[in-house]
Structures are given as structure tokens and as C-alpha cells.
N, C-alpha and C positions, 0 to 999 in steps of 0.2 A: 445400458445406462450412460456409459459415455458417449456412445453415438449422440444420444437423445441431449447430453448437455452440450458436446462439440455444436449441435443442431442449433442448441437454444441459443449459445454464445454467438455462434452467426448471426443470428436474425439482432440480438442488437445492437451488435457492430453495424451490420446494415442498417438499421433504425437512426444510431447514431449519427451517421456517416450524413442517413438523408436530412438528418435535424440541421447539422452546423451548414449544408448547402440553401438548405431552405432558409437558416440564418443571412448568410451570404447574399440572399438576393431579396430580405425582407429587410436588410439594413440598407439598404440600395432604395429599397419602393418607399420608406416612409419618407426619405426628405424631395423626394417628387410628387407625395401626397400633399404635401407640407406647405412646398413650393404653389400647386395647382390649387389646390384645395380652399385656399385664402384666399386669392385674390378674386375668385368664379366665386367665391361666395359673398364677399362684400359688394363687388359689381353686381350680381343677385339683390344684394340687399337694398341697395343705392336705388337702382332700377325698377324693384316693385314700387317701393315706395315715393316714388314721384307720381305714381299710380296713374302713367300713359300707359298702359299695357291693353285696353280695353277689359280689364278684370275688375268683377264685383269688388267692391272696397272690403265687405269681409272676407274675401278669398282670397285678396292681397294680403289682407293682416293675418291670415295662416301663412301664407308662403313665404313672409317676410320672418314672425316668428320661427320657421322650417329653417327659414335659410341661417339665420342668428342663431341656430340650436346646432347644428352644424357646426359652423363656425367655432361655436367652444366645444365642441367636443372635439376637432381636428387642434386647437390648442393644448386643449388638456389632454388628450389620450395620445393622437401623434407627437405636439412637442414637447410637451413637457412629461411626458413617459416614454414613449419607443425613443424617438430619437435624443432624447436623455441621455435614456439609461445608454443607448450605443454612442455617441462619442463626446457626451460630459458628464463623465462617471464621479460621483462623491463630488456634489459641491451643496448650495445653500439648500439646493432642492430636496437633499434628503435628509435636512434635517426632521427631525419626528413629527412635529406638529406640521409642517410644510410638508412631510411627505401624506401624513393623515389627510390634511386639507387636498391637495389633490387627487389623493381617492375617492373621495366626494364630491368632488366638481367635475370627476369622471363618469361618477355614477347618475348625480345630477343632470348635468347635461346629454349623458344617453338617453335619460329616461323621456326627459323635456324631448329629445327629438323624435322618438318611438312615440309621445303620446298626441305629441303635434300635428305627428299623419294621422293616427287615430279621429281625431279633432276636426282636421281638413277633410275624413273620407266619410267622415259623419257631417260635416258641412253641408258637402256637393248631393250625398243623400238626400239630407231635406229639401235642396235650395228645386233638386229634380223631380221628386218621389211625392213628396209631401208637401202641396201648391197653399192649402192651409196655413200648412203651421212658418210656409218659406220666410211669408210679409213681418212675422214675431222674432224668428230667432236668426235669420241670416241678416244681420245687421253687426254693424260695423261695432257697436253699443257689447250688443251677445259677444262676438270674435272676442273682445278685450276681455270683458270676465271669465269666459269660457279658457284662455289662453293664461291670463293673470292665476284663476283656480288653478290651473294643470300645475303652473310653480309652483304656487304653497303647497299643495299635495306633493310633490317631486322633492320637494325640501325636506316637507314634514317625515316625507316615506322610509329618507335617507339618514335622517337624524342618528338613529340605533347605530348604523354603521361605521360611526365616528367613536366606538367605545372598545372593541373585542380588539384591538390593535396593543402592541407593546415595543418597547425601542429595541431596534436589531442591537448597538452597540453604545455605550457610555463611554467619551472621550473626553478627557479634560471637563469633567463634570456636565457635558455636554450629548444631550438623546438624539441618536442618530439613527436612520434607517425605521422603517416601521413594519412589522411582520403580524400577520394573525396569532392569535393567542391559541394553544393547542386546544383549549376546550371548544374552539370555535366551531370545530368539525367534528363532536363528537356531541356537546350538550345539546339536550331536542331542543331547547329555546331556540338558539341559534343556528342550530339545520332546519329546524322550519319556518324561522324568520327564512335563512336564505333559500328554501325550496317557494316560499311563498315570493320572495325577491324574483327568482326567476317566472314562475309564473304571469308574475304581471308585465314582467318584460324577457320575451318580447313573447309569449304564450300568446298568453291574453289579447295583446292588438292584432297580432296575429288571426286570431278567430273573428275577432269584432271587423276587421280588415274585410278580410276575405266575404263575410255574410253580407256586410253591406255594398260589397261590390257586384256581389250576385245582383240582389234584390235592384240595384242601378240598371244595370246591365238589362235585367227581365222587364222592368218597368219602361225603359226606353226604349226594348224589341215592340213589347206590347203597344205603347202609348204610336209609335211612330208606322206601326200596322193600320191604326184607326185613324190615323188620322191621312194614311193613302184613303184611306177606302171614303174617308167625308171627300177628301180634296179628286177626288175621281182616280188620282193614280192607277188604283187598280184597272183601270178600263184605259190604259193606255197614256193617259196623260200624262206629262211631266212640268210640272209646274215645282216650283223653288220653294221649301216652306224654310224658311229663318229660325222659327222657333226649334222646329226637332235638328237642324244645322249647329243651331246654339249647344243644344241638349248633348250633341253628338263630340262637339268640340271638350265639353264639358267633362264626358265619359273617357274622350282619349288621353287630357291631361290626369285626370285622375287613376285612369287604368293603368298609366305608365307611371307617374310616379310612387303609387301601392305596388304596382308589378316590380319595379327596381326597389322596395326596400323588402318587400316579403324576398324576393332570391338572392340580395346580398347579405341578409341576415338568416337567411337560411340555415348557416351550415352554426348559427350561434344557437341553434335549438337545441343544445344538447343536454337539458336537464333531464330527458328520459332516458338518453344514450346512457349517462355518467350511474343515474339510478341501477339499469341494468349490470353496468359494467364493473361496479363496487362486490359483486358475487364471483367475478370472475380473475384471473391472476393474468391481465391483460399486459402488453408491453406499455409503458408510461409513454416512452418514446413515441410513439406513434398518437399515443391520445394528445401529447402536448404540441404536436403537429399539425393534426386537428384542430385542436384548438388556437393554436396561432393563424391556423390559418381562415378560420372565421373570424376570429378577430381583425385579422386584415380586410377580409371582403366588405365586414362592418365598417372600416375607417375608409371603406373605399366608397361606400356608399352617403357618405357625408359631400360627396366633390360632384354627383350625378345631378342632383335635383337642377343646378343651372340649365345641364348640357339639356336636359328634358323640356326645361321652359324656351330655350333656345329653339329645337326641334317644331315642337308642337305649335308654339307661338309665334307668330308673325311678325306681332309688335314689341312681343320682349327683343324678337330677334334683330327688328330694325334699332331697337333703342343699344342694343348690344352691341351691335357694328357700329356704334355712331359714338360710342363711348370708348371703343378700342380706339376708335381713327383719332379722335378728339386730342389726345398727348401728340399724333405724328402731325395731323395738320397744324397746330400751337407750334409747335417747332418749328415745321415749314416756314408757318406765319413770320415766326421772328427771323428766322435766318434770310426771309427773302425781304424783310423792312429795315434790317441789319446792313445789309449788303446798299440796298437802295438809298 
């Protein structure tokens, strides 16, 4: 028996050990997220929306919204949470009501971002899939209502989560700190509000994600088969078709950008891990490692979508060089009309 507990106290001293290292170098990663994260995504945002990119204008008004959803979530969950809480501890932020309010702008805007790809990969579906229905909903008109619903839903979803909260401490008559309420984890109302919470994010986009990426995927092997075999290809010719070019261009922004949020949100799937593991007399330390550390690939995945429009795109990528250079050559400009 003391073998067995000398055994058990190892493992979480070793647990321990590797949480406050992995502290160590995630207090380090978030103000380089912070740093990066803002500035690629405002330049994102500036740059679609002048809307030279050669992109459909409601495909711009998802990636614009994507990009703006981002953006407050690397706000509100890197700075005004991680890099907060590590180096400005107890100030106005944790007042109660300001710490409430940013749990909901955290919640908020994850959701906004999670359903915006939903949104955009149901977009390029139709815009590819469904030649019908493309002329009705892929409009600039659809984008705005379709992206305007996603918030009031996102808002409305979040509303409840603004209640099971209580103030960590009262200071000179003053509620500080905001912690969950003990029933919050045990009354069914609110573990199946929040099993239902998880589900919709990121469960849920997740499957919708993946199905409609197939049926893309299959639709433009199929469509881009028939259409060698009308244009002669298969009999050796090689002639240039634009349309299935387009199509193809289409499938690889889309592919990449659902590919980079399904594998950096990946390791945040853990509502069936956590189900499982509530049976078991697991080390906390290692699940809260886990857990930190999807929650980082998450906030890391808010800073990609540029580098992908960069990549894939030509003309975001010309308009992107042309915006970095624009501050050095201004400079240049005055220092050599200064001098002259």
C-alpha cells in the first residue's frame, strides 16, 4: 500500500512539475499571439473589404466577418483573459460585473467564429454544388442576413450564461472576482444547458463542416470528370477549362481554411472525453493540461485564416505586400523630399 501511494505521489509531482513548465512557456505564447494576431487580422479585414481580391462579394462578407470574429476573440480570450490574468492581476477587470461581461464576449465571439465557418462552408457548397439555388442565396443581400442571424442567435444562446455566476470576494462593499455557482455542476438544468453548449460548439460545425466538404469535394471529382470527357480531354487533349480552375481554386481555399479550424480545435472536443472521465479517479493535472492546451491551439487558430488567404490567393497576396511596403516606402517618401 505504500509502494502504491509513494507511486501515486510521483506521478503528481511529475504532473505538477509539467503544468507550471507548460505555464512557463504558454505565458510566453500568448503575448506573441496577441502581438501577431491583431495586426494579420485587421490587414485581413481592411484588404477583403476593399474587395480587389477577385472574390465573390458574398464570400468576401464571410471572410471579412471570419476575420472580425477572430479578432474579438483574440481580444477577449488572449488579452483580456490569458494575458490578464498573467501579468495584471486584480485590477478593474475583475470587477464582477466586468468579469461576467467578459465571459460572454468570450463565449460570444467563439461562437460567432465557429459558426461563421459553418456559414462560409455552406456558402462555397451552394455557390459549387447547387447551380440552382447559387443565383438566390449566394448574394451579398443572403451573406448579410445569414451572418446578422448567426449574432442574434450567438447572443441570444449565451444570454443564460450571464446568471449561475457569484462574486469571488466583497471589498469595501465592492463584488470582485466572478466564479461559477456550485449548483452549476451538478443541477440537470444547467449540465444540460452546458452539455447542450458544447454540442453546438464546436460538435455540431464540426459534422456539418466535414459533410459538406465531402459532398464539395465529390461533386467537383464528379463534375470535373464530365466535363474532360465533353471537352475531349480524355482522348488526349489538353485544353484549359476556367470554370472547373475556378471551382478547384474555390475547393482549396475552403479545404484549407475548414482543415485549419477542424485540427486546431480539435483537441477542444473534449465533451465525450470529460463524460467518460467523471467515472474515473483520473489525475486533474494532466486533464487541466489538456485542456490548456486546446485552448491555446484554439486562440492559435484565430491568427491562420490571413496566412491561408495569403497562400492560396494571389491577389490578397499582392494587395498584402503592397500594404506592408506602403508605411516603408511613406517613410522613404518623406525622408528623401525632407532631405531634398
Amino acid at each position: 500500500m505504500s509502494i502504491a501511494c509513494l507511486q501515486h505521489g510521483c506521478t503528481l509531482s511529475l504532473a505538477q512539475e509539467m503544468r507550471e513548465r507548460y505555464y512557463s512557456v504558454e505565458k510566453i505564447l500568448y503575448p506573441i499571439i496577441a502581438v501577431f494576431g491583431v495586426p494579420v487580422n485587421v490587414i485581413a479585414i481592411v484588404i477583403l473589404a476593399r474587395g480587389k481580391c477577385g472574390l465573390a462579394t458574398c464570400t468576401t462578407r464571410y471572410l471579412v466577418a471570419m476575420a472580425a470574429a477572430d479578432l474579438i476573440v483574440i481580444v477577449a480570450e488572449v488579452i483580456l483573459r490569458q494575458i490578464h490574468s498573467y501579468y495584471f492581476p486584480v485590477n478593474f477587470l475583475d470587477l464582477t460585473t466586468v468579469c461576467i461581461l467578459r465571459r460572454l464576449l468570450r463565449r460570444f465571439s467563439t461562437d460567432c467564429s465557429v459558426w461563421f465557418t459553418v456559414t462560409f462552408t455552406f456558402d462555397r457548397y451552394v455557390a459549387i454544388c447547387c447551380q440552382k439555388l447559387k443565383t438566390k442565396y449566394c448574394t451579398r443581400q443572403t451573406a448579410a442576413a445569414v451572418l446578422a442571424t448567426m449574432c442574434v442567435l450567438s447572443c441570444l444562446k449565451n444570454i443564460p450564461f450571464a446568471f449561475p455566476f457569484l462574486a469571488g470576494q466583497i471589498i469595501d462593499h465592492v463584488s470582485w472576482f466572478c466564479y461559477y455557482k456550485p449548483s452549476y455542476f451538478i443541477e440537470p438544468g444547467w449540465v444540460g444547458l452546458d452539455s447542450f453548449d458544447r454540442i453546438l460548439t464546436p460538435i455540431l460545425p464540426f459534422v456539418i463542416i466535414l459533410l459538406l466538404n465531402a459532398l464539395t469535394v465529390r461533386h467537383i471529382v464528379v463534375a470535373s470528370r464530365a466535363r474532360k470527357e465533353l471537352r475531349g480531354q480524355s482522348k488526349g487533349k489538353n485544353c484549359s477549362d476556367p470554370e472547373m480552375e475556378s471551382r478547384w481554386r474555390s475547393m482549396v481555399l475552403l479545404l484549407t481554411l475548414s482543415g485549419s479550424f477542424i485540427l486546431l480545435w480539435l483537441t477542444n472536443v473534449d465533451f465525450l472525453y470529460y463524460q467518460f472521465a467523471k467515472s474515473y479517479n483520473n489525475n486533474n493535472e494532466y486533464e487541466d493540461i489538456f485542456h490548456e492546451v486546446g485552448s491555446l491551439l484554439k486562440n492559435i487558430s484565430c491568427c491562420t485564416n490571413t496566412i491561408i488567404y495569403a497562400v492560396t490567393q494571389s491577389k490578397f497576396r499582392e494587395q498584402m505586400i503592397s500594404a506592408v511596403k506602403y508605411p516603408v516606402t511613406s517613410l522613404f517618401h518623406f525622408i528623401n523630399k525632407g532631405v531634398s
